[in-house]
N, C-alpha and C positions, 0 to 999 in steps of 0.2 A: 484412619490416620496412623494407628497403632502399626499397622503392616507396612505401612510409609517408612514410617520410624525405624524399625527391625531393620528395613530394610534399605534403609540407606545412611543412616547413622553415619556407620564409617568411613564411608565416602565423603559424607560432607565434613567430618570431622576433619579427613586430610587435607579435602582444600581449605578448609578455615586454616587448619595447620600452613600449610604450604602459603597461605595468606601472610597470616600474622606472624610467623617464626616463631609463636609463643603459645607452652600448651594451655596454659590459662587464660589466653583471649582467645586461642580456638575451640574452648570447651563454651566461653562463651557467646561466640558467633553461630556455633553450631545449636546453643540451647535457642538461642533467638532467633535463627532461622525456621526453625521449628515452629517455633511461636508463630511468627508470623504469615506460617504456610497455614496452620491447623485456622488461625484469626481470617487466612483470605483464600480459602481453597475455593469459593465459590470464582472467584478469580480466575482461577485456572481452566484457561482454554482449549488445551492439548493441543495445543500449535509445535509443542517441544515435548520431551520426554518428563516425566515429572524430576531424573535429575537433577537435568540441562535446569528446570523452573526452581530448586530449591538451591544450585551453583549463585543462580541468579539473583537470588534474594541474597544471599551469603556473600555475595560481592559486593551490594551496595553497602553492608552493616559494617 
């Protein structure tokens, strides 16, 4: 999950950003998206890119 992280951090940071318009509720969408990906990776189907699946979490939060 650590090379998850690295590696798409920034990305989800900007859609949280691009989200919320606010950097302090995209630093927090983004910490919790994380959370929630590391809490349900067994979840993940690779039906979608793992991206696409952490946008995805980030949009419901």
């Amino acid at each position: 999950m650590g090379r998850i992280y690295d590696q798409y951090f920034q990305e989800v940071y900007c859609f949280a950003l691009s989200l919320s318009r606010n950097k302090q509720i995209a630093e927090e969408i983004t910490q919790e998206t994380f959370f929630k990906a590391l809490k349900n990776i067994n979840q993940f189907r690779g039906e979608c890119s793992i991206k696409v699946w952490l946008f995805q979490i980030a949009k419901i939060l």
